[in-house]
N, C-alpha and C positions, 0 to 999 in steps of 0.2 A: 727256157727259151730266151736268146739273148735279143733284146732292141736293136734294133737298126737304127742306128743314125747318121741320116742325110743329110747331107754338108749343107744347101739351101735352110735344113733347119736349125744351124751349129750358130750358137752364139759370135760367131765370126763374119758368118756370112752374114748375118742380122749386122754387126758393123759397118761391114765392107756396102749392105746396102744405103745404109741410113746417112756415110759420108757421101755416097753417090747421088743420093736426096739431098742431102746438103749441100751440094757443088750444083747441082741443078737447080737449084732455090737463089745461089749465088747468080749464077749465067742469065736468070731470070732477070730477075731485079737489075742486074747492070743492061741487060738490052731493055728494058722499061725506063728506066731513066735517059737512057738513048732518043726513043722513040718518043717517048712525050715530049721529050725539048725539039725532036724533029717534026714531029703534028700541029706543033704551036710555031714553027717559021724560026725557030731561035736558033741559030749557026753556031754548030759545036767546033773547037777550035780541035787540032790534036791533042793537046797538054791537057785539055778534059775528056777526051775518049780516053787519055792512057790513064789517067788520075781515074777515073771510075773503071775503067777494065783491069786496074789493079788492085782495087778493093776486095777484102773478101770478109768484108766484118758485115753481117746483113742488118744489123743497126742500123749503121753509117747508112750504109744502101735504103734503109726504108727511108731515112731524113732527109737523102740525096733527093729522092724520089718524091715525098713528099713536097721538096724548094724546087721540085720541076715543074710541079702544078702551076706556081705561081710566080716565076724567076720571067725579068724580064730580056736578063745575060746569065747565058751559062756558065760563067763564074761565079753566079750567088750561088750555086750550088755548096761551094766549100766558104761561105760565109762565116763568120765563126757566131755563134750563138747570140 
């Protein structure tokens, strides 16, 4: 008797999910660094919405995230180290 193999369980589809978890982890993290500079009263300019809605390294984005905790201008976001 031959296996049946469904595509849901085909090493592809396990791909095609796990970049989709990925790009949702992205989408995440960039409307969170949005949102706590916006909870905290700090006016985001455009050239830092597009500067973090073009990010897609989730590094960056956690360290973004983390200088949003405590940034007094949404510019120290991209401070350099």
């Amino acid at each position: 008797m031959t296996a049946i193999q469904y595509f849901w369980r085909h090493p592809l589809a396990e791909q095609v999910r796990e970049e989709g978890r990925e790009q949702g982890r992205i989408e995440d993290r960039r409307g969170m660094i949005l949102q706590i500079l916006e909870w905290r009263g700090i006016p985001v300019s455009e050239d830092v919405r597009r500067r973090v809605d073009a990010s897609s390294d989730l590094g960056q984005l956690e360290v973004w995230a983390q200088r949003a905790v405590r940034a007094t201008d949404a510019a120290e976001l991209f401070a350099p180290e």
